[in-house]
C-alpha positions as CSV (number, residue, x, y, z in Angstrom):
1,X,98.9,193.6,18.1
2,X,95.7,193.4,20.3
3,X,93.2,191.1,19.1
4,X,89.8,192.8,19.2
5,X,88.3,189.7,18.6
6,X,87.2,187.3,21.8
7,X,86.0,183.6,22.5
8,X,82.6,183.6,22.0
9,X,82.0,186.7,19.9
10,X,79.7,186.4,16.8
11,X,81.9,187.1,13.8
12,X,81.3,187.3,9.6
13,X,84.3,186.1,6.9
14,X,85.0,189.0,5.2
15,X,87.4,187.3,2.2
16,X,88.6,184.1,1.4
17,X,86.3,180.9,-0.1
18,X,84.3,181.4,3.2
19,X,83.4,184.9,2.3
20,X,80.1,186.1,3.9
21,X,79.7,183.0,6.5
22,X,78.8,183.7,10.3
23,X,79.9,181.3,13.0
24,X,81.1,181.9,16.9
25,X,84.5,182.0,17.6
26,X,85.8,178.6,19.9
27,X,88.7,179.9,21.0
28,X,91.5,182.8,19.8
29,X,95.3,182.6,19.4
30,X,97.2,186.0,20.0
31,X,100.4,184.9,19.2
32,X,99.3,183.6,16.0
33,X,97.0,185.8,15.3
34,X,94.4,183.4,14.3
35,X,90.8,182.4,15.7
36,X,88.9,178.9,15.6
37,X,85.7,179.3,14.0
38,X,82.4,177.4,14.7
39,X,81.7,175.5,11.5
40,X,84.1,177.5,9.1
41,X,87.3,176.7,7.5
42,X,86.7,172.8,7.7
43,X,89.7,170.4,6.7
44,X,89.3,166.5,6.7
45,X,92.4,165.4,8.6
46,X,92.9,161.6,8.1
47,X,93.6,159.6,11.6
48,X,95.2,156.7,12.4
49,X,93.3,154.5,14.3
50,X,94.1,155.1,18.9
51,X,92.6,154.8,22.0
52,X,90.0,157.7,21.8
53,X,89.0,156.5,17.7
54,X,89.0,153.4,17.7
55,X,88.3,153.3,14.0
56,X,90.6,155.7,12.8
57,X,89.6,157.4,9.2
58,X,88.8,160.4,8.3
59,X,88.0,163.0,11.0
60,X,86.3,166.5,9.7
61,X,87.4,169.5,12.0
62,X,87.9,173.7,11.8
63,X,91.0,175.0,10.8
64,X,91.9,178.4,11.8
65,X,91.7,181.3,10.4
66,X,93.9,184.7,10.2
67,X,92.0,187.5,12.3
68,X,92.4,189.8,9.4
69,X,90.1,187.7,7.6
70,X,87.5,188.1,10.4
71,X,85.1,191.3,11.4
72,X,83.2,191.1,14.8
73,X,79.5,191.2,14.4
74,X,77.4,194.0,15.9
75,X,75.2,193.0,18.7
76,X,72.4,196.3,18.0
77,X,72.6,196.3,14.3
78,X,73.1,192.5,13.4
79,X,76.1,193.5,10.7
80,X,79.9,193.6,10.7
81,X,81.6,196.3,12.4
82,X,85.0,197.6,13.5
83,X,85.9,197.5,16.8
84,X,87.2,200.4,19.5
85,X,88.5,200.4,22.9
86,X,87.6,203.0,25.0
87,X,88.6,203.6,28.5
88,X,85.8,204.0,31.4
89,X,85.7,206.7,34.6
90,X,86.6,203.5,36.9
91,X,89.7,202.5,34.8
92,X,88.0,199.6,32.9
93,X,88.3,198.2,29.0
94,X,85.4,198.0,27.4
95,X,85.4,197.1,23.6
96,X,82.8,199.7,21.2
97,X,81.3,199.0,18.0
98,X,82.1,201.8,15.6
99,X,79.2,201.1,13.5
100,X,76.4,202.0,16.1
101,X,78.7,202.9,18.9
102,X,77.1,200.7,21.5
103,X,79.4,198.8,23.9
104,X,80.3,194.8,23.0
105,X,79.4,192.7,25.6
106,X,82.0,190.2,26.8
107,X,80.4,186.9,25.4
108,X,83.4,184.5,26.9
């Protein structure tokens, strides 16, 4: 399945306990079908101590989430919307927000 969703898009939690937060997407995996989220979905991961932490402890860092769980926010309108590819004259991609039907910028 194609992932409509890109690094750096502005995206909204549509279910789950993180229901209704916004955060940038870090980065996306396709073969997953998961995204990392700026600031959502955080898990305290507990660390030995090595060369990078010296200390060790407990580390707080995003977990990722399913993309099904995620909706791509609209650049014009400022709320969640689905997302369309349409093919140009020249033979280009370009992604299409249903909601307002304006074209998605490539934020990457």
């Amino acid at each position: 399945m194609k992932a409509r969703i890109r690094t750096g898009d502005e995206v909204e939690v549509i279910s789950g306990v993180q229901s209704g937060q916004r955060g940038k997407v870090l980065r996306v995996f396709p073969e997953k079908q998961r995204a990392l989220v700026e600031g959502i979905n955080n898990v305290k991961r507990h660390t030995r101590p090595n060369q990078n932490n010296q200390q060790g402890g407990i580390v707080e860092k995003e977990a990722p989430l399913h993309l099904s769980k995620l909706m791509l926010i609209d650049p014009q309108t400022s709320e969640r919307t689905r997302v369309r590819a349409q093919r140009l004259d020249d033979g280009s991609r370009v992604r299409i927000a249903v909601k307002s039907g304006e074209q998605i910028p490539d934020a990457g």
